[in-house]
N, C-alpha and C positions, 0 to 999 in steps of 0.2 A: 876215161872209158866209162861209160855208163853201164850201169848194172842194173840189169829187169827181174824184177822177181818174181817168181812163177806161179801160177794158180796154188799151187801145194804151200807154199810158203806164205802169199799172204792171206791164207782160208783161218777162219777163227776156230779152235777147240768149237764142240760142241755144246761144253758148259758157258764159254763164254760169249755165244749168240743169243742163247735163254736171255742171260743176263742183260745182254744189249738191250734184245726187244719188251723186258718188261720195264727200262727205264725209260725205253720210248714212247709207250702205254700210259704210264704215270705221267709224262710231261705232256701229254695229247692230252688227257684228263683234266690236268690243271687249268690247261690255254682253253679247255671246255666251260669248265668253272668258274672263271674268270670272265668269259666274254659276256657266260650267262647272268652273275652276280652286278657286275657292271654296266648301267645304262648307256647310250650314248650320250656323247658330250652334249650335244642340244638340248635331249630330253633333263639333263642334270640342268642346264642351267631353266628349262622351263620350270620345272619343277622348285627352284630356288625360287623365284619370280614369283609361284602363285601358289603362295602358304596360304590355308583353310586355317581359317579355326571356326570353333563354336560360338552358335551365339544363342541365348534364353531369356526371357523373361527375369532378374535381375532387381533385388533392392538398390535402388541408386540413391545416392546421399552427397552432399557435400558440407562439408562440419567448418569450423572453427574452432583451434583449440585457443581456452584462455585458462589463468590461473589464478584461486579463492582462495577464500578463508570460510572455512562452518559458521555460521554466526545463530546466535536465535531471533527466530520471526516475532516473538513477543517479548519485550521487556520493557514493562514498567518500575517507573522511576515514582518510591513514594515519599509523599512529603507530608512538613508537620501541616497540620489542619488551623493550629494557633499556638497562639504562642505559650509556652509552657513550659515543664520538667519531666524528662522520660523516669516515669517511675522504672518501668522495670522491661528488660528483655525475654524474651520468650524463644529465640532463634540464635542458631549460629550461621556465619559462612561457608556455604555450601552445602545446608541442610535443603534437605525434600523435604515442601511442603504443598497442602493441600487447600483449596480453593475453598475461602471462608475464615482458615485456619490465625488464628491472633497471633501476631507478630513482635508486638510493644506495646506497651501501655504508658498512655501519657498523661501526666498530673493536672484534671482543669480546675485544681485551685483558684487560678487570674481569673477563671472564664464564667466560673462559676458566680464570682461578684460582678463580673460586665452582665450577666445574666440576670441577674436580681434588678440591676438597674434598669437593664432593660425593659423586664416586667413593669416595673416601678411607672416606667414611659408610658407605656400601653396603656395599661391602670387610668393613669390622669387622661391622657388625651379620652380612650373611651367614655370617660365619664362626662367630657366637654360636649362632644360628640351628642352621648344620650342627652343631655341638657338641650342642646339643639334640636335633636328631633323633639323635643316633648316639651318648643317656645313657647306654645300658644298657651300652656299651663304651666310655664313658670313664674318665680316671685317677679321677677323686674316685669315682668310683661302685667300681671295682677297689680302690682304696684302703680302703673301708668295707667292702668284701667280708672283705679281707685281713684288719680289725679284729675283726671279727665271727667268721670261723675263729680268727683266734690265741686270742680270749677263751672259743668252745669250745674249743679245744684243751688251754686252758689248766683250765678247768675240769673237763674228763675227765680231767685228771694229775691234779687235787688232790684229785678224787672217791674215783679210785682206791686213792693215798696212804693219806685217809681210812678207808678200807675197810679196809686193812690194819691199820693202827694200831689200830684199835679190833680188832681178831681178835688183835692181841700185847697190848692192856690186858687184854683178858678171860684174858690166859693169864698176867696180870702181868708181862710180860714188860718195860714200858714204864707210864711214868710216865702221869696223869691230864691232865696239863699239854698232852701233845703233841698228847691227840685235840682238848683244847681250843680248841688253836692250827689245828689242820687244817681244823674246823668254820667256825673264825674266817674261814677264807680260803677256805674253798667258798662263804660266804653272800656274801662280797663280789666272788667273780670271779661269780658269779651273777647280781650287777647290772652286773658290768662284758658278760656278754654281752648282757642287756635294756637297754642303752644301745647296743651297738655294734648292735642289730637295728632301733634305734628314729633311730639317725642314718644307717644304711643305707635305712632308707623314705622320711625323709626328703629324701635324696640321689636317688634315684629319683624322691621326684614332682617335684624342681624339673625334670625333663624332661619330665615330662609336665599339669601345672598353670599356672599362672598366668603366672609366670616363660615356658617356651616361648609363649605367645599374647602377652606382651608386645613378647617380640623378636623373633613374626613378625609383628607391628603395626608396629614399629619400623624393621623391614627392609623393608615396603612403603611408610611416610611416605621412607626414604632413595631409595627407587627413585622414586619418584612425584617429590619434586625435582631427583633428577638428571635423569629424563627430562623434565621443566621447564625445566633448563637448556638441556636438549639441544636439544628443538624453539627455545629463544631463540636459541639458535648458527645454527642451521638456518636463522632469517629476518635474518641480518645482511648478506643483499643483499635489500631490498626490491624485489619486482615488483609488475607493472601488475595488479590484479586482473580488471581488462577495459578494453577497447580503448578508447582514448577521448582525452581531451584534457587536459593538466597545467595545473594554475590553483594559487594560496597557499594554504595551509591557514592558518586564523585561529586565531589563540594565545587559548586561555582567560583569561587573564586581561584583554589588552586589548582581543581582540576583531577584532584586526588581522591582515589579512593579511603572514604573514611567508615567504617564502622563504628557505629551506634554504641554508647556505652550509659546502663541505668545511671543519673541525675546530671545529666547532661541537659543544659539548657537549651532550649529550640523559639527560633521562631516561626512565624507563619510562611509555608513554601521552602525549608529548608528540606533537603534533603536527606532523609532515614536509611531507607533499604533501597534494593533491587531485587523485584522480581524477575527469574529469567521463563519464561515458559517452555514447560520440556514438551507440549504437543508437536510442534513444528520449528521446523531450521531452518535457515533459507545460507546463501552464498550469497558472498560480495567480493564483489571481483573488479577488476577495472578495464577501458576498452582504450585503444589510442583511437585519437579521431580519425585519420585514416579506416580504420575499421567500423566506426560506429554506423555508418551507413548501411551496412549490411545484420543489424538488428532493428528486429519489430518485438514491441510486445508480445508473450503468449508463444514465442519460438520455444518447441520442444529442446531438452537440454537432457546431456546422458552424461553425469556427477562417476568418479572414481576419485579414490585416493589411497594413500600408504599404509593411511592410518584402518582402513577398512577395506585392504588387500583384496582380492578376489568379488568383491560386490561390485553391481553399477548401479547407482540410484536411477531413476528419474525425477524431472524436473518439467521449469518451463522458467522463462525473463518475466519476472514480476514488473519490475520498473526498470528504467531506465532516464538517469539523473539530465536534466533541462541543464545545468551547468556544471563545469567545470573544477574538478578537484580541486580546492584552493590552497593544499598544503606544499602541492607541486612547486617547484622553481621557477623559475623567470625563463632558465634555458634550455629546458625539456621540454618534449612537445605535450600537448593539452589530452589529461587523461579522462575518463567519465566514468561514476561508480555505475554499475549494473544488479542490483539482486534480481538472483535465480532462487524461487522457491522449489524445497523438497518435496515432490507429491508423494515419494515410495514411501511405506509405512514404516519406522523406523525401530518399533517395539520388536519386529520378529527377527529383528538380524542379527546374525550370530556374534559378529562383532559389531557392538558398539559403536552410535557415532557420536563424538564429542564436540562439545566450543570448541572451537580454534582450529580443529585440525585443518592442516592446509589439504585440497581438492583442485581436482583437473577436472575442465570444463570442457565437453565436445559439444556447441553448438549445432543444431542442424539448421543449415540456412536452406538446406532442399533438398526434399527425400519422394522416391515415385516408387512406390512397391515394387511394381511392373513395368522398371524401364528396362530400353534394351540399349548397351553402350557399346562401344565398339575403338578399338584403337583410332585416334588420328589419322594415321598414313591410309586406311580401309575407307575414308572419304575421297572419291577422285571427282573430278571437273572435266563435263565434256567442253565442245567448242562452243556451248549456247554457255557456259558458264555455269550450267548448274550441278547440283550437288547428287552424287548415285553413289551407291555398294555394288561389286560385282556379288551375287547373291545366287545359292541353288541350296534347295531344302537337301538333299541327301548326297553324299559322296559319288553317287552315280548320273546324280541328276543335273540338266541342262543346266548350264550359269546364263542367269539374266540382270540384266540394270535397274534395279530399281534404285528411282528418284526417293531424295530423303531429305529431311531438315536437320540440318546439327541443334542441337539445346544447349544442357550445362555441362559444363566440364565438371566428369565426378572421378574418384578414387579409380573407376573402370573404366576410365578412357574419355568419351562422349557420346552423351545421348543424344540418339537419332530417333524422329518420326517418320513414318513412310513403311516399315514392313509390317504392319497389322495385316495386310490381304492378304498376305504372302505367310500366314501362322503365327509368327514371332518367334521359331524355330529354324535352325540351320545352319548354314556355313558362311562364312564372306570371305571374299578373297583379304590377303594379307598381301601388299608385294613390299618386299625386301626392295630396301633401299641403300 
């Protein structure tokens, strides 16, 4: 049997109606809340699809990093000037010195007797020399003068002679015999003056031929030596060629660095000191040849290191080496030095920058103050194949297509040309992929 139950029975208290209808309030509320806070499903997914972002005007860069050593820009290697005995040191390693400053002093004892002889050289040639210019009033050349009068002289007596003799044969006065004899001895002082004329010419031209151009060759090889010697004497106290820092110079043969010690025997071109010069630094770095193509001289370079925390230098590629690291292996690939010179001024910085410290190198191989870059995916392809941004200057504003060019690929995506008309300000679309 079923059982109905009547108006009175299933009526709710009065407290528990209240209660009913303000939980039905609260749950209308929510599904209010809810419908409002919640897009529809289409508009969710458009809105996935056509992410905005910003876009501005933009330092575009694309770097290189590589990794140096600090090196200095100047250092010279000094050598003995001749051969000698280092009297005495003036310097220690790794003393600051100053441009001028005497360095060593070297003994020219030897040089000083190759000097003397030298003069000694000069001496006689110049006096051959002056003899030569001043032929025409020298003894040998007065001497051949003298030969050459006495032989005319001699021959105008015997002429004479002759003349007479023969004016007494034709009167018979005198024998046949005598004009014979006088004849005799006019034809031979005859060659005696054609010989004293012909050793007189050539007495004159050794002044002025071969002979003078010899001994004024002569006289310039003797002067050109001595003043050889001379500038050698001149550098037997070694100065600082520029201001800088003393370090070993390494011995040719093995390579090592050696320090200078007073009576040390030297010869000419051996190696004494090293100057390092503390104005300028440079970096030396290496490049693999896969990468050397994307350096040019004169590329700006931005220098950090450990050793100088919190600084960036600048720089720029000083050189860049024609060949090939030769200390390399046979089975690595082919390395190439690079120096990066320091431009930042090195006096003001709070830390220090030393030889050797190792340095990180950020190449710029391409920087546009003013580019504007844009994610990859923000370039699309219509059906003619070409390149546009969906693009509207302000979040309210129309979206239109502008055509663009891609450029470089930088740290912010890639650079495009084509929205100069358009500000260089706004939005492009983004679509999620």
């Amino acid at each position: 049997m079923i059982k109905f139950l009547t108006p009175k029975q299933w009526a709710l208290p009065s407290g528990g109606i209240a209660r009913f209808l303000t939980i039905l309030l609260v749950i209308a509320l929510l599904v209010v809340l809810w419908r409002w806070w919640t897009p529809p499903s289409d508009l969710t997914a458009t809105a996935a699809s056509e992410r905005w972002v910003p876009i501005a005007p933009q330092r575009l860069e694309t770097q290189l990093g590589l990794v140096g050593q600090i090196q200095a820009a100047t250092r010279i290697t000094l050598t003995a000037p001749f051969e000698g005995v280092v009297r005495e040191v003036r310097v220690q390693e790794g003393q600051q010195v100053e441009k001028g400053q005497i360095l060593l002093t070297l003994d020219p004892a030897q040089l000083v007797i190759q000097m003397r002889q030298a003069e000694a050289d000069v001496l006689k040639v110049q006096r051959e020399v002056q003899q030569l210019r001043q032929w025409d009033s020298s003894t040998d050349v007065a001497r051949a003068r003298r030969a050459l009068s006495h032989a005319r002289q001699s021959l105008s007596q015997t002429e004479a002679s002759l003349r007479d003799t023969q004016a007494l044969f034709a009167r018979g006065i005198v024998a046949r015999m005598e004009v014979d004899t006088l004849m005799q001895q006019v034809s031979t002082q005859r060659q005696d003056v054609i010989s004293a004329q012909e050793e007189l010419t050539a007495i004159l031209a050794r002044g002025q031929g071969e002979e003078r151009k010899i001994a004024e060759m002569e006289l310039l090889n003797a002067q050109s030596r001595y003043q050889t010697l001379e500038a050698m004497y001149a550098r037997r106290d070694v100065v600082a060629p520029v201001a800088g820092f003393i370090v070993r110079a390494a011995t040719p043969q093995s390579n090592k660095p050696m320090m200078v010690q007073p009576g040390i025997a030297v010869t000419p071109g051996v190696p004494l000191l090293t100057v390092i010069g503390q104005d300028h630094f440079e970096v030396l770095t290496r490049v693999e040849e896969t990468d050397l193509h994307l350096l040019r001289e004169g590329m700006p370079v931005q220098i950090s290191g450990d050793g100088f925390a919190g600084q960036v230098l600048d720089g720029h590629i000083a050189t860049i080496a024609m060949q090939t690291n030769a200390t390399e292996g046979q089975g690595t690939g082919a390395y190439y030095d690079v120096v990066v010179a320091i431009d930042s001024p090195l006096s003001e910085r709070s830390q220090p920058v030393r030889l050797g410290m190792s340095a990180r190198l950020a190449v710029i191989l391409y920087r546009n103050e003013q580019g504007i870059a844009v994610a990859p995916q923000a370039i699309q392809t219509d059906e003619q194949g070409r390149r546009y941004v969906r693009y509207r200057a302000t979040p309210q504003a129309a979206v239109v297509n502008v055509p663009v060019t891609p450029g470089q690929s930088v740290l912010q995506g890639v650079e495009i040309q084509g929205l100069e008309a358009q500000g260089l300000t706004g939005y492009v679309q983004l679509p999620s992929r």
